[in-house]
C-alpha positions as CSV (number, residue, x, y, z in Angstrom):
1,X,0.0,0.0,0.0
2,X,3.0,2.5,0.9
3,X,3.9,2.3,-2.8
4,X,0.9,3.0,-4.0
5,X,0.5,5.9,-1.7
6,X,4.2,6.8,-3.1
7,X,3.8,6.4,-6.7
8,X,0.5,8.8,-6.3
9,X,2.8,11.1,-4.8
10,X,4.7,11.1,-7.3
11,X,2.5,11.7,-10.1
12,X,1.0,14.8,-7.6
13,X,4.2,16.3,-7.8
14,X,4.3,15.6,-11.7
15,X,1.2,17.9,-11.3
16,X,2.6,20.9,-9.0
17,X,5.8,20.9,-11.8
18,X,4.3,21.2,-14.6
19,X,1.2,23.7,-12.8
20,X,3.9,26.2,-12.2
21,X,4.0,26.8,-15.8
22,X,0.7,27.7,-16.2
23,X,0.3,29.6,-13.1
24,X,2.3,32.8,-14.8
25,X,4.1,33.5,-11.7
26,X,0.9,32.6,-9.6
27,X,-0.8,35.5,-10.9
28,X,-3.8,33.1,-12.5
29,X,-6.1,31.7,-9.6
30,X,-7.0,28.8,-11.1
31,X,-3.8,27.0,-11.9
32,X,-2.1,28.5,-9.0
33,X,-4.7,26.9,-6.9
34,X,-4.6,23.4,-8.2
35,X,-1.2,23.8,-8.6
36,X,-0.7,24.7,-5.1
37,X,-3.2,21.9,-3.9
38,X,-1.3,19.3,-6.1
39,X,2.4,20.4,-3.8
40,X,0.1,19.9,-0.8
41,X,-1.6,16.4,-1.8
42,X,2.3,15.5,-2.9
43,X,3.9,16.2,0.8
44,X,1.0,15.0,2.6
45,X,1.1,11.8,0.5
46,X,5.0,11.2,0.4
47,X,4.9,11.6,4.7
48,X,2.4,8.8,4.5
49,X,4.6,6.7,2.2
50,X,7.7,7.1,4.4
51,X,5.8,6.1,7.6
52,X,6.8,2.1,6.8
53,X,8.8,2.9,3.9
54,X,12.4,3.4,4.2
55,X,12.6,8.0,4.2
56,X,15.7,8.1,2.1
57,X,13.9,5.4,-0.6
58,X,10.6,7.2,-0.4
59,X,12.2,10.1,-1.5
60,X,14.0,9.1,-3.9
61,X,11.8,7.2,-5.7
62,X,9.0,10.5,-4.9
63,X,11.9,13.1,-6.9
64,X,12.4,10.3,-9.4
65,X,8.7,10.0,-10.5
66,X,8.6,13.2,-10.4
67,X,11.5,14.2,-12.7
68,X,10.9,11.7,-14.9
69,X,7.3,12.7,-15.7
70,X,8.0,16.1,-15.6
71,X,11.1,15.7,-18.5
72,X,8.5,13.5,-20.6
73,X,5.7,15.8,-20.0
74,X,7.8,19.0,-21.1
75,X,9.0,16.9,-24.2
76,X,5.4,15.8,-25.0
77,X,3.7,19.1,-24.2
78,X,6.0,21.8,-24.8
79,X,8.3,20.5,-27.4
80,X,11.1,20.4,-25.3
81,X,13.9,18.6,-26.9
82,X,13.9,14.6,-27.0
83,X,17.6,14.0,-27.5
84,X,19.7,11.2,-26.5
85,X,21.5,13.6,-24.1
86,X,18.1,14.1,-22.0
87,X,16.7,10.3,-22.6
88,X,19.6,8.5,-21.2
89,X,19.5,10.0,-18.0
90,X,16.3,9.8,-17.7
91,X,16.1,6.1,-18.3
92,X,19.1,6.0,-16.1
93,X,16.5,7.7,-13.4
94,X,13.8,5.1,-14.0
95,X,16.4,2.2,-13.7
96,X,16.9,3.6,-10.1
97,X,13.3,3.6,-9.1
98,X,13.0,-0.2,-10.4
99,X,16.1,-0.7,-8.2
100,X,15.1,0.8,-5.1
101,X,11.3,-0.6,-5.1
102,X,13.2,-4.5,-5.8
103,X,15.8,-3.8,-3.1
104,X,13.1,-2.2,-0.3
């Protein structure tokens, strides 16, 4: 269950990251609200996680979600660039989430 609670967390802050952009400085309400909510939901959800997870695993793998989405998202969404310079690191990032959820 804590990795489910985790991996939500994780996806949350996928949410927050990518918000910001559309929160111009939080000067919309809208997206600065859900965007604000999402960072909440993420904490709230990743202190949770780490109550029978391992903290220094649970954060990990919370920052690795995180950054993976958020790369793949900006590359998806706002036509960052997909080279092979940003898409081995971030497979090296997802190899280290599979490691630390068969290792915990």
């Amino acid at each position: 269950m804590a990795w489910a609670v985790l991996f939500t967390a994780g996806l949350l802050e996928i949410g927050w990251a990518i918000g910001l952009k559309y929160t111009e400085g939080f000067t919309r309400p809208v997206p600065s609200v859900l965007t604000l909510a999402s960072m909440i939901g993420s904490i709230v959800l990743l202190g949770l996680a780490v109550k029978s997870l391992p903290v220094g695993t649970g954060y990990a793998v919370w920052t690795g979600i995180g950054t993976v989405g958020t790369a793949l998202l900006g590359i998806a969404s706002f036509g960052e660039p997909a080279t092979a310079l940003r898409l081995i690191p971030i497979g090296l990032i997802m190899s280290g989430i599979v490691g630390l959820k068969l290792v915990t």
